[in-house]
DOLOMAR-275614 format. One record per residue (C-alpha): residue number from 1; residue in three letters; z, y, x. Coordinates in Angstrom, 2 decimals. Example, Ala and Ser with C-alpha at 12.3 -4.5 7.8 and 13.67 -1.06 7.14 Angstrom:
<pts>
n: 1	res: ALA	Z: 7.80	Y: -4.50	X: 12.30
n: 2	res: SER	Z: 7.14	Y: -1.06	X: 13.67
</pts>
This chain:
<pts>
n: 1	res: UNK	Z: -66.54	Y: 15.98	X: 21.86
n: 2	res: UNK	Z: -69.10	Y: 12.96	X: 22.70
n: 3	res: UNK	Z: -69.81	Y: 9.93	X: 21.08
n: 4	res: UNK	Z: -69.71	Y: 7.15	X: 23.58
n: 5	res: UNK	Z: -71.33	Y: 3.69	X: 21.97
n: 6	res: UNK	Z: -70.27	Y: 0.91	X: 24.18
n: 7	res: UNK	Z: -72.07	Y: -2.01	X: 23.09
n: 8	res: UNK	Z: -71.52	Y: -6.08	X: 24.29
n: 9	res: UNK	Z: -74.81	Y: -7.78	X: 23.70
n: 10	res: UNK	Z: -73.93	Y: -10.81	X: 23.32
n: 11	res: UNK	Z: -70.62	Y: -10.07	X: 21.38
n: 12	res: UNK	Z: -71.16	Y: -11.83	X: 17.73
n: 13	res: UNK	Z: -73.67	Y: -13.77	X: 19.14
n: 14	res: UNK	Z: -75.97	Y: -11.03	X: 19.54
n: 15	res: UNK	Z: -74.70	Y: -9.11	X: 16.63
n: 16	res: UNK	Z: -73.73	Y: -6.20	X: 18.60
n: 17	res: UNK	Z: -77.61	Y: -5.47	X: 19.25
n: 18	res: UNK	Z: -78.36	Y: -5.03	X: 15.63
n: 19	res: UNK	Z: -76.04	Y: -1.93	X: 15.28
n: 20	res: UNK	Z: -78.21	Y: -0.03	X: 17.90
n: 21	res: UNK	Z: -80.99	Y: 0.87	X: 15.51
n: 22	res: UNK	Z: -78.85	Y: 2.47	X: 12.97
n: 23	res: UNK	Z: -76.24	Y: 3.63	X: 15.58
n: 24	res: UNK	Z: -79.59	Y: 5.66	X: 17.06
n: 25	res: UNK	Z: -80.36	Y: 6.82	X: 13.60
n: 26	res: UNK	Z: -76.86	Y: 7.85	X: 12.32
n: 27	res: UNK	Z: -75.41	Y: 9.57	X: 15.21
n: 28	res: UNK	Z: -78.63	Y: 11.33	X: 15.42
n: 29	res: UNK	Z: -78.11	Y: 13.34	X: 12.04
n: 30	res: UNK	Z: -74.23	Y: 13.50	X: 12.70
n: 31	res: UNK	Z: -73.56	Y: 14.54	X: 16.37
n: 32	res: UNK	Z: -75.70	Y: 16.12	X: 18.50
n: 33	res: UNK	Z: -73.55	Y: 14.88	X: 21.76
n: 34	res: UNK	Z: -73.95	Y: 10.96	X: 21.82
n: 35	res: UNK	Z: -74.68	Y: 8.37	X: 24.39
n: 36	res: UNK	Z: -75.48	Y: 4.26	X: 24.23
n: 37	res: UNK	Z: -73.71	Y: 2.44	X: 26.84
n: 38	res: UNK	Z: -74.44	Y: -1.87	X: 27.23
n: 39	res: UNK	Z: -71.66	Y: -3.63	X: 29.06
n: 40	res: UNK	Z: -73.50	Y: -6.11	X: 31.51
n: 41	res: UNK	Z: -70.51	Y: -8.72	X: 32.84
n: 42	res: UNK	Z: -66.80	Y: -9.29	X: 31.93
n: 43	res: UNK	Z: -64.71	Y: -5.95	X: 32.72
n: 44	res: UNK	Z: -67.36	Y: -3.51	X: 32.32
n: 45	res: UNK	Z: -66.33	Y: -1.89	X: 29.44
n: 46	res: UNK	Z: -63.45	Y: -0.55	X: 31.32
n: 47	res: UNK	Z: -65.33	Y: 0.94	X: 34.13
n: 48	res: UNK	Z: -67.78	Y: 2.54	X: 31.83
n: 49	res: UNK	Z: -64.86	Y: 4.03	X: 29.51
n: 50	res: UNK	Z: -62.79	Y: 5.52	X: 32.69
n: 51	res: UNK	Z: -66.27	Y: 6.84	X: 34.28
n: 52	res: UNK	Z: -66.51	Y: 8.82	X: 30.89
n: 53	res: UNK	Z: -62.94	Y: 9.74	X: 29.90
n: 54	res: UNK	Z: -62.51	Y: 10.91	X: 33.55
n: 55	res: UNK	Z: -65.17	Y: 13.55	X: 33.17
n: 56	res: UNK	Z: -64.51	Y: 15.10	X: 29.60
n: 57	res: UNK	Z: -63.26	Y: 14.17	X: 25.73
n: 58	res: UNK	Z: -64.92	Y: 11.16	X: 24.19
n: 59	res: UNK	Z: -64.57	Y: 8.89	X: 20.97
n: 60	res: UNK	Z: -65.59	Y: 5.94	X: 22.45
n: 61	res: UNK	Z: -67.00	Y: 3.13	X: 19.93
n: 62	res: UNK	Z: -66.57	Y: -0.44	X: 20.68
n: 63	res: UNK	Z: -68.97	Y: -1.87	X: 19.88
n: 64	res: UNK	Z: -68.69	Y: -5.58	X: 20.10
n: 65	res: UNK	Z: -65.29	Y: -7.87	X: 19.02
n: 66	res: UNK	Z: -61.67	Y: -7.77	X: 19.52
n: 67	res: UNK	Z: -62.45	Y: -8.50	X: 23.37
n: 68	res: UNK	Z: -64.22	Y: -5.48	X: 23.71
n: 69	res: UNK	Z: -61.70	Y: -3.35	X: 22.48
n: 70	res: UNK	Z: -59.29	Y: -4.62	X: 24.54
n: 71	res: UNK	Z: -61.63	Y: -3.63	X: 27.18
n: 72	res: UNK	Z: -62.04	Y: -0.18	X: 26.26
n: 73	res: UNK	Z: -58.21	Y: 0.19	X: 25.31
n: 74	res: UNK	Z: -57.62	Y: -0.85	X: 29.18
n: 75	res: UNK	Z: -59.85	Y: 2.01	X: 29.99
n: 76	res: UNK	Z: -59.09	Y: 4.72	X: 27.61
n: 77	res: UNK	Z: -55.09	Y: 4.44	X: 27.84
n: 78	res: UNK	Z: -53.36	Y: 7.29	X: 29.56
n: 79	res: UNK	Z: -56.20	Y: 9.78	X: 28.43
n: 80	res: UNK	Z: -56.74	Y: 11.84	X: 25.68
n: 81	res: UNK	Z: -59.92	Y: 10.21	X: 23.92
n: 82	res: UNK	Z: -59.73	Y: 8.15	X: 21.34
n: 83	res: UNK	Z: -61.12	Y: 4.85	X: 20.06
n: 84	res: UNK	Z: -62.92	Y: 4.02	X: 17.35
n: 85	res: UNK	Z: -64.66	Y: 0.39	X: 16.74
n: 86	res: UNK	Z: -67.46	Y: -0.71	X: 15.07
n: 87	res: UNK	Z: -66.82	Y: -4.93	X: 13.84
n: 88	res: UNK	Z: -69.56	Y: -6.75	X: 15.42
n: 89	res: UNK	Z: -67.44	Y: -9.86	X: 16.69
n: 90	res: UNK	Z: -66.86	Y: -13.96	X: 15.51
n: 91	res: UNK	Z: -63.66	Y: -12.42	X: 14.36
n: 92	res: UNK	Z: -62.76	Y: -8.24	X: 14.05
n: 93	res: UNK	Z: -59.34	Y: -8.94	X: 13.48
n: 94	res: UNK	Z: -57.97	Y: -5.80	X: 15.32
n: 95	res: UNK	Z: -60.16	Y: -3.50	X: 12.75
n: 96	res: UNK	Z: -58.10	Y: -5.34	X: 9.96
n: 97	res: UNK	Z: -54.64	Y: -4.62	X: 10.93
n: 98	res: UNK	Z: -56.19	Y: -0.63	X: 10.68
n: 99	res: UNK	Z: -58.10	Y: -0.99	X: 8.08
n: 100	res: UNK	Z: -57.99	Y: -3.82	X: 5.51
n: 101	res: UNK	Z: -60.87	Y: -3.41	X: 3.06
n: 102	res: UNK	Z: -64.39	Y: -4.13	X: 3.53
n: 103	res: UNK	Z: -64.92	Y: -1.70	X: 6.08
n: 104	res: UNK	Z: -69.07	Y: -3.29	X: 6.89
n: 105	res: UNK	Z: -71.03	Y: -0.87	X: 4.53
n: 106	res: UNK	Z: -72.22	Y: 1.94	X: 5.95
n: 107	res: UNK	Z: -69.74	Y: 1.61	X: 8.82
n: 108	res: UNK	Z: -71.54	Y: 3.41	X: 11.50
n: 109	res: UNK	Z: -71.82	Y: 6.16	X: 9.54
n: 110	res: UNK	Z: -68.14	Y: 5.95	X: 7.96
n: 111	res: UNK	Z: -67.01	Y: 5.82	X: 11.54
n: 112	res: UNK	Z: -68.44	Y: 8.64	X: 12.95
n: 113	res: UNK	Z: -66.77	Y: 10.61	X: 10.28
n: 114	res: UNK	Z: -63.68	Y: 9.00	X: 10.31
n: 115	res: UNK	Z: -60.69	Y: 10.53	X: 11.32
n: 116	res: UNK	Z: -57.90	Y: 9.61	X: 13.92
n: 117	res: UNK	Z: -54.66	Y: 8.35	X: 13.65
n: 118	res: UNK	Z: -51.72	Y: 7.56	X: 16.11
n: 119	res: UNK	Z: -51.43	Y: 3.68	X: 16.71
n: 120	res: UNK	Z: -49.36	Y: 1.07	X: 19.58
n: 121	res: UNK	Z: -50.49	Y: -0.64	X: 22.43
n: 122	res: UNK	Z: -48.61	Y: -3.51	X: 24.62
n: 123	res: UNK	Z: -48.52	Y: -3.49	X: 27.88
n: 124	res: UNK	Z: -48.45	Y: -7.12	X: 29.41
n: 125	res: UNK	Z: -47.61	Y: -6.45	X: 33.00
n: 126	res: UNK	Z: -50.35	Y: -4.70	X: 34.35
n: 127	res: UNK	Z: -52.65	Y: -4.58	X: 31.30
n: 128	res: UNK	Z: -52.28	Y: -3.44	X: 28.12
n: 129	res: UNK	Z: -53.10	Y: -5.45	X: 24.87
n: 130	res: UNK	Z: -54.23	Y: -3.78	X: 21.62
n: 131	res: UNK	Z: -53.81	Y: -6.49	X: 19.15
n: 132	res: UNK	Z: -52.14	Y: -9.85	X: 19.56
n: 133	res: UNK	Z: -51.08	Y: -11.61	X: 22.65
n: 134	res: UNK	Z: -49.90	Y: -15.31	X: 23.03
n: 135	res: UNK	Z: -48.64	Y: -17.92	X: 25.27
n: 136	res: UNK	Z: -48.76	Y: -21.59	X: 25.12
n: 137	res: UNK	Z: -50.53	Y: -23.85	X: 22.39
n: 138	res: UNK	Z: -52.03	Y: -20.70	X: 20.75
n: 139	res: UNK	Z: -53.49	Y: -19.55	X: 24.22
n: 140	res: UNK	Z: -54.75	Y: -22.68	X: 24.94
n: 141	res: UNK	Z: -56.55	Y: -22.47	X: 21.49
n: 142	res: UNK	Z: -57.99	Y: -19.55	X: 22.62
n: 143	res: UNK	Z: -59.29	Y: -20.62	X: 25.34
n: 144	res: UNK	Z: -61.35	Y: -23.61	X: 23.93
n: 145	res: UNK	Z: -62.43	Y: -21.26	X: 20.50
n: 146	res: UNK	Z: -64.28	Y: -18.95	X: 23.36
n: 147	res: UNK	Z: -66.26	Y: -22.16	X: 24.75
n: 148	res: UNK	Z: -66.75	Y: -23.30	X: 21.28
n: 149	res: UNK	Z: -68.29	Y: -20.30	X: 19.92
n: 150	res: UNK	Z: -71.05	Y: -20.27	X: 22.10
n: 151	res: UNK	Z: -72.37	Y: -23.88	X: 20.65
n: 152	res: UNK	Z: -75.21	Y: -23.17	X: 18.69
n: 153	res: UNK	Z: -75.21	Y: -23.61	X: 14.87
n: 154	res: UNK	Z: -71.04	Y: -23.71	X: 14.87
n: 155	res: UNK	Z: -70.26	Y: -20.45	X: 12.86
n: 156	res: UNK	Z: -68.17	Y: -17.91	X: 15.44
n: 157	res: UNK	Z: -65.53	Y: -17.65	X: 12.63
n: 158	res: UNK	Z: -64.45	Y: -21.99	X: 12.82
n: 159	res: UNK	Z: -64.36	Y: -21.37	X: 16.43
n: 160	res: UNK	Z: -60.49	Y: -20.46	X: 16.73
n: 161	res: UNK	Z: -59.71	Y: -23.54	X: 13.76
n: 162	res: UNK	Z: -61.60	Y: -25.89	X: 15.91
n: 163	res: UNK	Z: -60.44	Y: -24.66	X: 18.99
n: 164	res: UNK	Z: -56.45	Y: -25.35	X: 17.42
n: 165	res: UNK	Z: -58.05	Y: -29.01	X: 16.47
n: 166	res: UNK	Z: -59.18	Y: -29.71	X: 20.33
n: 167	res: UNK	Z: -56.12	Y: -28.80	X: 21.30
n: 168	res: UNK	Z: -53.39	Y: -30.93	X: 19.49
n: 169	res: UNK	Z: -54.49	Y: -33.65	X: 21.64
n: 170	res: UNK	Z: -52.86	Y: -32.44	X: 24.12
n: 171	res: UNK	Z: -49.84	Y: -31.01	X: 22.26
n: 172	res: UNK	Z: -47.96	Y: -29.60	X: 25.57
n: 173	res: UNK	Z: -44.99	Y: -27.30	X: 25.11
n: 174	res: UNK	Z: -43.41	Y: -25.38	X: 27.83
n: 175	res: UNK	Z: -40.06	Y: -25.01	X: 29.15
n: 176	res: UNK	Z: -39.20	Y: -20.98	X: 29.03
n: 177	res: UNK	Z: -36.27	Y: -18.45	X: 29.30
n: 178	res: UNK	Z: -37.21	Y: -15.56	X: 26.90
n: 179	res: UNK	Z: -35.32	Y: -12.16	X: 26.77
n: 180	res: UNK	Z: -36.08	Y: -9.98	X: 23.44
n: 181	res: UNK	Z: -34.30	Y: -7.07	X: 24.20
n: 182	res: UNK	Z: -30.28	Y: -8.61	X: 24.96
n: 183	res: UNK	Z: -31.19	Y: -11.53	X: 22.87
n: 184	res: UNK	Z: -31.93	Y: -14.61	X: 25.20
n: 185	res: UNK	Z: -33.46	Y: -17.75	X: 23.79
n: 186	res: UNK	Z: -34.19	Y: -21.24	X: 26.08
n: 187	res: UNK	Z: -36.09	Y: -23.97	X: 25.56
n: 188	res: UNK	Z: -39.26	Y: -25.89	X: 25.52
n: 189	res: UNK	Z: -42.03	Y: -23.88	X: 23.62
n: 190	res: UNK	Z: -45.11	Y: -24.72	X: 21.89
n: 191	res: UNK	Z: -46.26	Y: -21.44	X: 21.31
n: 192	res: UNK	Z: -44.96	Y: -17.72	X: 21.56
n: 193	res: UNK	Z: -46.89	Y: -14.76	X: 19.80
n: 194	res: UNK	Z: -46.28	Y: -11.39	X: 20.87
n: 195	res: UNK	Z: -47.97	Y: -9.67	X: 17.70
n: 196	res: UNK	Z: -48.97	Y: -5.60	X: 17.58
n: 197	res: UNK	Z: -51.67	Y: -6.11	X: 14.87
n: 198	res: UNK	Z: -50.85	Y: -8.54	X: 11.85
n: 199	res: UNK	Z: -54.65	Y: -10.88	X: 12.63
n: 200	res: UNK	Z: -55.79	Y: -12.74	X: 15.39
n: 201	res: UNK	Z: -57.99	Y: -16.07	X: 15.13
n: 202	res: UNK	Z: -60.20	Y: -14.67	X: 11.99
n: 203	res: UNK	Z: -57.47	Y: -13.49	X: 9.94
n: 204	res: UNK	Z: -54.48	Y: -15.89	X: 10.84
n: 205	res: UNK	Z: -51.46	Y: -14.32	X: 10.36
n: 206	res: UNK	Z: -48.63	Y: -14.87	X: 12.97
n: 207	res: UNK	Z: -46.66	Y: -12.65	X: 12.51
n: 208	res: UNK	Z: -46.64	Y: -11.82	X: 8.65
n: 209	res: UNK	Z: -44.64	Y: -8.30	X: 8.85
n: 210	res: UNK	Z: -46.47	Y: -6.53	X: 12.14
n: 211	res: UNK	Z: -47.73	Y: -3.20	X: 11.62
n: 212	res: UNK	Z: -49.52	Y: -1.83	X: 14.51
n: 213	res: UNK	Z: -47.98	Y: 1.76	X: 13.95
n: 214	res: UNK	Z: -44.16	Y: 1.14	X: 13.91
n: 215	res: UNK	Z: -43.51	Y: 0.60	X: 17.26
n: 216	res: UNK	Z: -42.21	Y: -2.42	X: 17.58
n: 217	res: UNK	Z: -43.06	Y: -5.80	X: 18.65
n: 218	res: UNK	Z: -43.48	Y: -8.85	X: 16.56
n: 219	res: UNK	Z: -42.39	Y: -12.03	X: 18.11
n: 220	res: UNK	Z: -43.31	Y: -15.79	X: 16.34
n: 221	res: UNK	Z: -41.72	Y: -18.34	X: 18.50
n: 222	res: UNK	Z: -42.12	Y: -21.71	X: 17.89
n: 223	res: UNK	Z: -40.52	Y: -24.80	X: 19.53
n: 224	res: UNK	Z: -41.66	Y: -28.04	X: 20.43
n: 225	res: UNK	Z: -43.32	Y: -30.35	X: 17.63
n: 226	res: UNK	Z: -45.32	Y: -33.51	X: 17.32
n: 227	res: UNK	Z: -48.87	Y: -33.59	X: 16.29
n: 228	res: UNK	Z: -48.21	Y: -34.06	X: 12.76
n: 229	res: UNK	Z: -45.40	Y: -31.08	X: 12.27
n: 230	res: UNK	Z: -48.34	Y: -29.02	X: 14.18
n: 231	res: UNK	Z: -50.68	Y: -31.03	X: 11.39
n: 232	res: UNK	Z: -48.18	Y: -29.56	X: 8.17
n: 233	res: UNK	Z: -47.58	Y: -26.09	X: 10.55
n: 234	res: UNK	Z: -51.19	Y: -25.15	X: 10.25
n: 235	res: UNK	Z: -52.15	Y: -24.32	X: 7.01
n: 236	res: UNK	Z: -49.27	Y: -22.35	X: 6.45
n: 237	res: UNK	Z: -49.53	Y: -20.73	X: 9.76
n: 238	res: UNK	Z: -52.84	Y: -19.82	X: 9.06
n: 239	res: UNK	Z: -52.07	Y: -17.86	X: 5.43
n: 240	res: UNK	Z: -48.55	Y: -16.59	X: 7.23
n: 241	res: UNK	Z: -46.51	Y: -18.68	X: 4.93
n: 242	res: UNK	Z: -44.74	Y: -20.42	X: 8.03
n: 243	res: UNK	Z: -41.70	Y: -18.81	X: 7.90
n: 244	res: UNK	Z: -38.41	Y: -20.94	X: 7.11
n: 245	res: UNK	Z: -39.84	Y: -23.79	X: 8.94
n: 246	res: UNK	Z: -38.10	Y: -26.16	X: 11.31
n: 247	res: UNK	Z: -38.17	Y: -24.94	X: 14.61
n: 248	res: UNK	Z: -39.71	Y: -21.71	X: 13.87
n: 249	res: UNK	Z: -38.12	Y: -17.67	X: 14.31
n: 250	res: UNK	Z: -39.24	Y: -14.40	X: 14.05
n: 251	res: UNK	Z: -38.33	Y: -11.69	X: 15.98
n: 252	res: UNK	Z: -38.28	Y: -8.08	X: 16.54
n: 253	res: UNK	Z: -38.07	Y: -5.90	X: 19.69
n: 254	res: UNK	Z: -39.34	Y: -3.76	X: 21.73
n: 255	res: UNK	Z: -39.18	Y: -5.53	X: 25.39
n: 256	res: UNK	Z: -39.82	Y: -9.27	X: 25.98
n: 257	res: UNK	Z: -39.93	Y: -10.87	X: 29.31
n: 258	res: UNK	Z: -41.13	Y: -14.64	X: 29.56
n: 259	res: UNK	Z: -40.63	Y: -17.00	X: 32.64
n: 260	res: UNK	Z: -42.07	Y: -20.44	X: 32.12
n: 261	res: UNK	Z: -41.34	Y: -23.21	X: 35.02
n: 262	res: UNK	Z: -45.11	Y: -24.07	X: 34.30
n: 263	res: UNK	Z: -48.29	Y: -22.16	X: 34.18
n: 264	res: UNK	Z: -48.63	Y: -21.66	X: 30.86
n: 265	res: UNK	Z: -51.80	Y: -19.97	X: 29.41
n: 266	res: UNK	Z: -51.98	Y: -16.71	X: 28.14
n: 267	res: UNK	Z: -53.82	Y: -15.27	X: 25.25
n: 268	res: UNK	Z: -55.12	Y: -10.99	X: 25.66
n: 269	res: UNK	Z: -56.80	Y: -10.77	X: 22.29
n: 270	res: UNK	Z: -58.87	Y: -13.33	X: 22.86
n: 271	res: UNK	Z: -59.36	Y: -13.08	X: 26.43
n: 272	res: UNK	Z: -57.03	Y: -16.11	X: 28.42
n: 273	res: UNK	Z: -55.50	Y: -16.45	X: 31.91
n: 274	res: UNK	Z: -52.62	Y: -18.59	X: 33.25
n: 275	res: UNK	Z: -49.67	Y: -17.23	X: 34.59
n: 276	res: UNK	Z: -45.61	Y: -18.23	X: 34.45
n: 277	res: UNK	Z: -44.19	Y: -14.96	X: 34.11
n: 278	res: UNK	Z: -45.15	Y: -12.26	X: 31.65
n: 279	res: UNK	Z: -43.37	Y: -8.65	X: 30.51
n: 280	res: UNK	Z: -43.94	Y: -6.98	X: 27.18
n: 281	res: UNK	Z: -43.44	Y: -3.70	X: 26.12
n: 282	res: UNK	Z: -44.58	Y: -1.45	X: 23.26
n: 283	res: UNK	Z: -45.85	Y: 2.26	X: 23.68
n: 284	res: UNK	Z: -45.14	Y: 3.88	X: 20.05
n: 285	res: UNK	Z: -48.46	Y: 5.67	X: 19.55
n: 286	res: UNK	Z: -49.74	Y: 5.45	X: 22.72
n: 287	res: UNK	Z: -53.65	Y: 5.82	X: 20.85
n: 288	res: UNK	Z: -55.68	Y: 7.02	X: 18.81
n: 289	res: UNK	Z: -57.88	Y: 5.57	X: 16.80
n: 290	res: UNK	Z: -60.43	Y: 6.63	X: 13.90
n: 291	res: UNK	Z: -60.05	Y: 5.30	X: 10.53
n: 292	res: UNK	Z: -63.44	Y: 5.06	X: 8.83
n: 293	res: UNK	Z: -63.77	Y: 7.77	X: 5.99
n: 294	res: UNK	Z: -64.21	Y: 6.93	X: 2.53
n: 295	res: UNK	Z: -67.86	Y: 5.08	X: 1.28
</pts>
């Protein structure tokens, strides 16, 4: 099997890059079939991931943050390699709903010897999301964390908390219809969260209960406040103590299909569009992915 290392340069603000030394080093002494791979523009993960997958049996390594993977998931689904990611993001989340300790000592190494595990993917009409998707306020926050992060000297892990900041001043909801299965729901939205993995936003938790192995999908919908509701929502929101709130549900399903009579943003771990109609679906262990091995 090879060892494909797909690496963003300028994921983590450059953090990526300082895994190549020690990737070079490790997979040296532990596989003798590896190759080094640097994305150069937005997408290229995925072409580089089919190119390989196409040809023979990889573990592919993302190497980079949560918008990497989803790059690599886009290119690896439907085949039979599997993922495995090394955290060099502003945020990792997806590696946390795997894996929840520590996982940055000796994780190159612990990686490489991991071992798989069935996991679920979403698909979001014709794209497939590994961790957390969202529509709405949340989206929007997105949007402005990904500008944010690139200011020098602002910490990639604020970027999501300031992004949610910039974006109270507007405060738009959005008129939706929302099918969860047979359950139909109507109304003006501030945010919906379509949750496979329990962290998104450097370990906010929106949906408290999401595993990404039990295929099924996660839903947090929450309706139209004012600033300050969204001012008490967040630090509950943030810890995933939001639950009970005014104006707030949770959800399970396994199909959700979202028309909004505006474009409304949309959130693709981490990665944002705008569109007014979305479908969600969940493929039960669609993946696998490595778990690193013990330290």
């Amino acid at each position: 099997m090879k060892h494909l290392f797909v690496v963003n340069p300028v994921a983590g603000k450059g953090r990526a890059l300082g895994f190549v030394e020690t990737i070079r080093i490790e997979a040296a002494v532990l596989t003798d079939d590896y190759e080094i791979v640097f994305t150069e523009y937005p997408g290229h993960a995925t072409e580089i991931v089919k190119e390989h997958v196409g040809k023979e049996q990889c573990r592919v390594y993302s190497v980079g943050g949560d918008g990497t993977v989803n790059e690599i998931v886009n290119g690896l689904i439907g085949s039979s390699s599997t993922l495995a990611v090394i955290p060099a993001g502003s945020g990792n989340d997806y590696l946390r709903s795997i894996y929840e300790d520590d996982v940055y000592e000796s994780i190159v190494s612990r990686t490489i010897r991991g071992i798989e595990k069935p996991i679920d993917v979403v698909k979001v009409n014709d794209r497939c999301c590994a961790n957390v998707s969202s529509m709405g306020l949340d989206a929007e926050a997105a949007y402005m964390a990904n500008k944010i992060k690139h200011i020098p000297l602002i910490p990639g892990g604020l970027s999501y908390i300031l992004g949610l900041v910039v974006t109270l001043i507007k405060c738009k909801s959005y008129n939706m219809k929302i099918t969860m299965d047979s359950e139909v729901i109507e109304g003006r939205m501030l945010a919906v969260v379509v949750a496979n993995g329990k962290y998104y936003g450097n370990k906010i938790m929106p949906a408290p209960r999401a595993d990404i192995s039990d295929g099924i999908l996660d839903i947090c919908l929450i309706r139209k406040k004012g600033r300050l509701e969204i001012l008490k929502l967040f630090p509950r929101y943030i810890k995933g103590k939001h639950e009970g709130l005014r104006g707030i549900t949770f959800h399970r399903c396994n199909h959700v299909h979202i028309i909004s009579t505006d474009s409304v943003p949309i959130n693709l771990d981490g990665e944002v569009t705008r569109i007014d109609e979305a479908t969600f679906d969940i493929l039960p262990g669609a993946l696998q992915i490595v778990v690193p091995a013990e330290k």
